[in-house]
C-alpha positions in Angstrom: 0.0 0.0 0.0 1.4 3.5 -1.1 1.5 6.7 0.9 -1.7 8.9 1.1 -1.7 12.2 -0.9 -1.2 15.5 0.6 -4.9 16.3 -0.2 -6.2 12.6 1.3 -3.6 13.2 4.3 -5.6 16.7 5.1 -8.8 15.1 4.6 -8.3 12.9 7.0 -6.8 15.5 9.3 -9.9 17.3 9.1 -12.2 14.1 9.9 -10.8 13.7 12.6 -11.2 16.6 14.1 -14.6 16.7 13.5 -14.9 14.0 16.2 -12.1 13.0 18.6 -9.2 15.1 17.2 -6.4 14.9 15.4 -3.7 14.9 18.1 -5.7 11.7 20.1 -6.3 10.1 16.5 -2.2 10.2 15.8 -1.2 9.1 19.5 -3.9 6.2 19.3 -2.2 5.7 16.0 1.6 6.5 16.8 1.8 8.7 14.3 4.1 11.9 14.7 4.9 12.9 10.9 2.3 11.0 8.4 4.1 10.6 5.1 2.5 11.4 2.5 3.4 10.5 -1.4 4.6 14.3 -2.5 6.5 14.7 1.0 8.3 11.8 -0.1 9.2 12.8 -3.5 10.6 15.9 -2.3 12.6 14.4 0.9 14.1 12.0 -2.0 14.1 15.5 -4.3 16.3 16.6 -2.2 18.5 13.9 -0.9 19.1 12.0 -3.5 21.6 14.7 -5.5 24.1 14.4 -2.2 25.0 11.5 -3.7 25.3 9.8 -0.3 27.2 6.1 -0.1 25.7 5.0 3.3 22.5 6.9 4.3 21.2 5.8 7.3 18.0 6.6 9.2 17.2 6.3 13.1 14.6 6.2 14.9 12.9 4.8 12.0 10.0 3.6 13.8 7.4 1.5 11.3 9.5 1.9 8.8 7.0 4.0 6.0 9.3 6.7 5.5 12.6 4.8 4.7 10.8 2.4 3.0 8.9 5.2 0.9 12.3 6.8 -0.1 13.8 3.4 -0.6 11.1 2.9 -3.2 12.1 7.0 -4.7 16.1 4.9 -5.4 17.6 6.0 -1.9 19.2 3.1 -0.5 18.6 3.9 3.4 19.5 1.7 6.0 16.8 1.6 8.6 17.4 1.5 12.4 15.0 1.8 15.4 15.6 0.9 18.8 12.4 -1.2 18.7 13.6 -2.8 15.6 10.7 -4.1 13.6 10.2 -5.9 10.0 13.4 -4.7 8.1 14.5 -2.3 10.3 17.3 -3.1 12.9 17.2 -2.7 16.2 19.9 -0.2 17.2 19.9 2.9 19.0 21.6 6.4 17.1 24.8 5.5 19.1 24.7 2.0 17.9 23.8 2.5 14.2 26.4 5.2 13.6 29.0 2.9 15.2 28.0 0.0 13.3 27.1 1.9 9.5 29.4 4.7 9.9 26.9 6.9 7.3 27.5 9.6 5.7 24.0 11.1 5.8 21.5 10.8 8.6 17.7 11.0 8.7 15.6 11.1 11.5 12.2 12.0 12.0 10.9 13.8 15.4 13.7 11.9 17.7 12.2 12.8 21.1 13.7 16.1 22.6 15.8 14.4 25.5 17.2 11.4 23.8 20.3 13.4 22.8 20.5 11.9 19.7 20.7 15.0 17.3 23.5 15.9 19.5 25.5 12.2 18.5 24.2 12.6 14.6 26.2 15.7 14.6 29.0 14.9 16.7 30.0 12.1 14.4 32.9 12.8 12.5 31.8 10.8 9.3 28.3 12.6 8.7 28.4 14.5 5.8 24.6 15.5 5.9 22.0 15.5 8.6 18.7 16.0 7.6 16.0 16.6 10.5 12.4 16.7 10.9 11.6 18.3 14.1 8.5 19.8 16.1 8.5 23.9 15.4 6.8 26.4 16.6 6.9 30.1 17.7 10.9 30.7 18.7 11.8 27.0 18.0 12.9 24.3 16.1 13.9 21.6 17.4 16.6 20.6 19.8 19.1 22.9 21.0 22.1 20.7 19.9 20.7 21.3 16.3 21.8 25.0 16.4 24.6 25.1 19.0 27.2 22.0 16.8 29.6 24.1 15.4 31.1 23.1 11.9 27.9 22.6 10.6 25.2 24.8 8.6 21.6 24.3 8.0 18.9 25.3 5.9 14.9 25.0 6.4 13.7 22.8 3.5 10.5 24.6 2.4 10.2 22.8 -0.5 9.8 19.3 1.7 7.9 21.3 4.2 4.8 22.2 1.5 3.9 19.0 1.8 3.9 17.8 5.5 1.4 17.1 7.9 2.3 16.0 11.3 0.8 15.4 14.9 1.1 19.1 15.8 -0.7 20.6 12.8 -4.6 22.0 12.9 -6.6 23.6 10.3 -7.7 27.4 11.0 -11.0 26.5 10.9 -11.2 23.5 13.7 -12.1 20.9 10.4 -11.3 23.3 7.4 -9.6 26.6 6.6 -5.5 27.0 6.0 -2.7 24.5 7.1 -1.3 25.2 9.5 2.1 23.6 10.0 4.5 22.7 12.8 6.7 19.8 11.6 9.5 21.1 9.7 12.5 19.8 7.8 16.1 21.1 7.7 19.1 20.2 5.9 22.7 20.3 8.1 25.6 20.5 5.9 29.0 20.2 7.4 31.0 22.7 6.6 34.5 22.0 4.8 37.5 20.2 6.3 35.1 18.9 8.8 34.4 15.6 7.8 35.8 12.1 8.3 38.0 10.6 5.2 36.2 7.7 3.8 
């Protein structure tokens, strides 16, 4: 089964808050970023031109994302702590150890895990790309903004397209999008990097 649409992913957004909610719909359904086909296509839009050799993500969870971009030609490894059907079961200490990548994904890794803070720490990433909670004054961990050697960029073009636990329509079940999951691309910045 494919990824819903953008347009089926907000009109199921707006279902659901015409009875329980949105937010108790995605924590009954453990959903914090719900992929949808076009937010796919331009994560892969993105990273496919890095040219990466071993991307990696972690905190995979279920697994739909990496296997959607999989499907796009990015050859992700997947690793979740809970591990799961084709994902391994590693923590972000443990998979960077083990498949020393060169790109990172991860999508909303929980504030106080600390793992942004190892993703970026790792001599050997090249590329970090992050999805994160935002909202007024924030984005994200702290450890995102504070690694030195690094720069980053907010990835409007991904972000057109994503709907995630924290979003809500102006309207309670219609009106604008609004969103509050956001992607950003870390770069490192020259001579930083880990000879491969």
């Amino acid at each position: 089964m494919g990824l819903p649409t953008y347009r089926e992913a907000l009109a199921l957004l707006a279902r659901e808050e015409r009875g329980e909610g949105w937010l108790p719909h995605c924590e009954r359904e453990g959903i914090y970023q719900l992929p949808t086909a076009e937010w796919a296509d331009a994560l892969a839009g993105v990273l496919l031109p890095l040219g990466a050799r071993r991307p990696l993500e972690a905190g995979a969870g279920d697994g739909a994302l990496g296997r959607a971009l999989r499907e796009r030609g990015l050859p992700l490894i997947l690793t979740d702590p809970r591990g799961g059907e084709g994902i391994e079961p590693l923590g972000v200490r443990e998979a960077l150890e083990r498949h020393r990548p060169d790109l990172v994904l991860t999508c909303w890794l929980p504030f106080d895990l600390g793992g942004e803070a190892l993703v970026l720490a790792d001599p050997g990433v090249r590329w970090y790309l992050a999805v994160v909670q935002a909202g007024p004054g924030y984005a994200g961990s702290e450890a995102l903004w504070r690694a030195r050697g690094w720069s980053g960029r907010p990835l409007a073009e991904v972000d057109r397209w994503s709907v995630s636990r924290a979003d809500c329509l102006t309207g309670v079940d219609c009106g604008e999008h609004l969103r509050r999951g956001a992607a950003f691309l870390f770069t490192r910045e020259p001579g930083g990097a880990r000879p491969t």
